[in-house]
N, C-alpha and C positions, 0 to 999 in steps of 0.2 A: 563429443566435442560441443562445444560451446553453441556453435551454431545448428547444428541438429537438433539438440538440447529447447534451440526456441521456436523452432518451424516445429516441433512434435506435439502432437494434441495433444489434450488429456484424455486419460484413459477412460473404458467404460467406467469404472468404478469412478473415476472424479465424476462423470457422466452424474451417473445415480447420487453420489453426495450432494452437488448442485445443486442438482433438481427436488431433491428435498429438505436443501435449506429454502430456497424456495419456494416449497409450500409451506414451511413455520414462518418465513417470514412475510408470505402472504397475508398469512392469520394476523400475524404480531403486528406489523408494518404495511397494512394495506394500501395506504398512499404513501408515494415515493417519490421526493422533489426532486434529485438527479441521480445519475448511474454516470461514474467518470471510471474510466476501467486505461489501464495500460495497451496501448496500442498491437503488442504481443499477440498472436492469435492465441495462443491457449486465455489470455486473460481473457480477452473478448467472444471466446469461446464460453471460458468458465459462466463470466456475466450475463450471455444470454440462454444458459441453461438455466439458470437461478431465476431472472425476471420472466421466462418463458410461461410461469404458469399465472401470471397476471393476469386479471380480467383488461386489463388497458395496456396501449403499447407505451414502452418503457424509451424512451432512444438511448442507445449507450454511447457516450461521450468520450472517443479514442482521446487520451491525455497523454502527451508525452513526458510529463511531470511525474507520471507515474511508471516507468517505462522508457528505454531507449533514451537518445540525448534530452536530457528533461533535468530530473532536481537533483540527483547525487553524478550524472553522469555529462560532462560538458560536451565529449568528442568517443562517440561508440568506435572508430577506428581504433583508438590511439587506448580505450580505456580496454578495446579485445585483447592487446595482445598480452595484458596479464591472467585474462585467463585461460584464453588458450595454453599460456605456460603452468597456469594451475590448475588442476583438476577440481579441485573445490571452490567456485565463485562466493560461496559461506568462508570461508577462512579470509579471503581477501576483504570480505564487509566487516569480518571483527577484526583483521589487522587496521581497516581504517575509522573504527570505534574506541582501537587503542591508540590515536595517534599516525598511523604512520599512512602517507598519501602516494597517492595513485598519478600518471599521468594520464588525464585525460577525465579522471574524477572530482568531481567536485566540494569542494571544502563540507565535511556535515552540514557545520550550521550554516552555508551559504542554501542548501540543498533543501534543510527543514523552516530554512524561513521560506521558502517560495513554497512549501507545502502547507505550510501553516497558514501565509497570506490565502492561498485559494480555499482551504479547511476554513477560514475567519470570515472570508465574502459569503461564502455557501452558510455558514450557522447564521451567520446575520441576516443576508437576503430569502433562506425557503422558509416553507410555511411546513412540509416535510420531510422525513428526513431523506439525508443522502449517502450514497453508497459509492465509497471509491473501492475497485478491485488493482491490485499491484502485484506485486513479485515478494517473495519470502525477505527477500535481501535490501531493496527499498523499505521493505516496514520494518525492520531490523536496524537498521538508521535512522529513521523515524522515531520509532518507537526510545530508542537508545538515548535519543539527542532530548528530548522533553521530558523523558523522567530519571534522566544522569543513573544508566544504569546500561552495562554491556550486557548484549545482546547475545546468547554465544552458544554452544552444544545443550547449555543446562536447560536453556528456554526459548531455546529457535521455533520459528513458527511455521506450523504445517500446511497442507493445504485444506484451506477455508478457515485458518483460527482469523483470527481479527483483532481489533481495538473496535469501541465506541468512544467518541468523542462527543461531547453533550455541553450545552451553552446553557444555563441555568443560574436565574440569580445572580445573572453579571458576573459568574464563574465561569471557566472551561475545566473542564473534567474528564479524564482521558481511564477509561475501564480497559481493563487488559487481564486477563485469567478471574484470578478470584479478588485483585487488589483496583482500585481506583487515586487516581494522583489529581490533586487539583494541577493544572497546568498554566494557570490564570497568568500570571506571572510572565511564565515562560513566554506563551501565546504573545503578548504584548511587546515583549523582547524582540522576538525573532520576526514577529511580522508587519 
């Protein structure tokens, strides 16, 4: 159920994934301007298996934006009890990518502009880069809502896939598998 589902670690095997993404991105991305992670303990778990192997301490940033009442979800009571009735919390994020709303959730794009406003402070204000950790189903509405594209069985994302988002040349640039989307546009729109 839904709520066991979010008190349950991750497994060793996330364990060992983590921690060596971690040390590539040690290598790649040796300074690190924030760690905003969803308040979740597996998220916050996940985050400080990953920055663990840092030569400096990292603080990871509980964000409820990313997680729990935050950017797609206004009322976690009210937003539980559809999934409690579903078994699949994924089927309910691409019913609400197709249109159709939730009580207790919150409008996509009311949800990716407050993620975008804090994505837009962080590119503009660090000096490096930053690391948000979330849930499959937040970046699946994210992801959805700035490159007009559903999100769904074909290309749902696993644990540890990602986006980079990259502020360049008074661009925003959103990389996602092998494709990259200017989102310049969007970015300005929605935040």
């Amino acid at each position: 159920n839904m709520y066991a589902d979010i008190a349950n670690a991750i497994t060793e095997a996330g364990v060992k994934s983590s921690r060596k993404l971690g040390n590539i991105l040690s290598v790649c991305c040796p300074k690190i301007g924030i760690v905003r992670s969803s308040p979740i303990a597996r998220c916050l778990e996940t985050a400080s298996n990953i920055f663990s192997e840092y030569s400096y301490k990292i603080p990871i940033i509980p964000d409820t934006d990313l997680g729990g009442d935050g950017a797609y979800v206004s009322d976690n009571q009210l937003a539980a009890q559809y999934f409690l009735e579903n078994p699949s919390r994924k089927d309910i994020f691409i019913r609400m990518q197709e249109g159709e709303s939730f009580s207790g959730m919150r409008e996509i794009s009311a949800g990716t502009r407050l993620l975008l406003t804090k994505i837009n402070h962080d590119l503009e204000s660090l000096t490096a880069p930053g690391f948000y950790i979330t849930h499959d189903c937040i970046l699946a509405l994210f992801v959805g809502a700035v490159v007009d594209k559903i999100v769904d069985e074909k290309n749902w994302f696993q644990y540890l896939d990602g986006v980079c988002i990259k502020k360049t040349n008074n661009r925003v640039l959103l990389y996602w598998g092998k494709e990259c989307f200017d989102i310049t546009e969007k970015s300005k729109n929605l935040s």
